[in-house]
N, C-alpha and C positions, 0 to 999 in steps of 0.2 A: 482257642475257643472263639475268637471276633471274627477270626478268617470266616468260620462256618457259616455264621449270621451274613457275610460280606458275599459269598458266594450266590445267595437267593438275590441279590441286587440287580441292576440291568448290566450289561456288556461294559465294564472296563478294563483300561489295560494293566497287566499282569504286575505292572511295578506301583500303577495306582492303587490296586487292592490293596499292597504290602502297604503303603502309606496309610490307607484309610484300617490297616489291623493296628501300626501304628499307633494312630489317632484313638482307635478304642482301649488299647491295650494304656494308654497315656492316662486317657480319663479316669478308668476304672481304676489306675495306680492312686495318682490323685484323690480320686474322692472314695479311695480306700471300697472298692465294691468289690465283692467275692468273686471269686472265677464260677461258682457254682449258682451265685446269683442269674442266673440265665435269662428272666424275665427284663431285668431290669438290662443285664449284657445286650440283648436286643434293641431295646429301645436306644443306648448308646448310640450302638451299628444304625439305627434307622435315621440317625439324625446323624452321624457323620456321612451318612450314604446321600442323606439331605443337602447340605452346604456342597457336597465333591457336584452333585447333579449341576448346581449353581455356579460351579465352574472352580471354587478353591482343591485344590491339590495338594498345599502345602501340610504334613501332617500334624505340625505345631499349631498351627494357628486353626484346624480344623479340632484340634483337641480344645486349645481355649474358647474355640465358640460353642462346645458342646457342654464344658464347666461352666463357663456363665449362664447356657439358657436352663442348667440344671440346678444351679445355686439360684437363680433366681426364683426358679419355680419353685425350689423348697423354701425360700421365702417370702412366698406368696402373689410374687408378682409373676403375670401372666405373659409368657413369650409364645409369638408365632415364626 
């Protein structure tokens, strides 16, 4: 399901996508979100498609900075 989301993204290479479905596929484990939740599967993909633009690659550590700006924000504090 992340690939699909990862697909609408700009031009990356074929083994970066696999990392950044990775990276979705991580979080969504972690913070326990449905495959079916799609809205929410989105915005995952849009912000690991975020930090990969900024140059991270790595799909672990793209996975932990999408659980931190998303725990944060469900507890109230505000990440850009």
């Amino acid at each position: 399901m992340s690939i699909v989301f990862l697909s609408e993204s700009p031009p990356f290479e074929q083994d970066e996508i696999v990392d950044m479905a990775l990276a979705v596929d991580n979080v969504c484990e972690v913070l326990e979100i449905a495959p079916e939740d799609a809205p929410t599967m989105k915005s995952i993909a849009e912000r690991v498609v975020q930090h990969a633009r900024r140059g991270e690659r790595d799909p672990e550590v793209l996975a932990e900075r999408v659980i931190s700006e998303m725990r944060a924000a469900d507890s109230g504090d505000a990440v850009s």
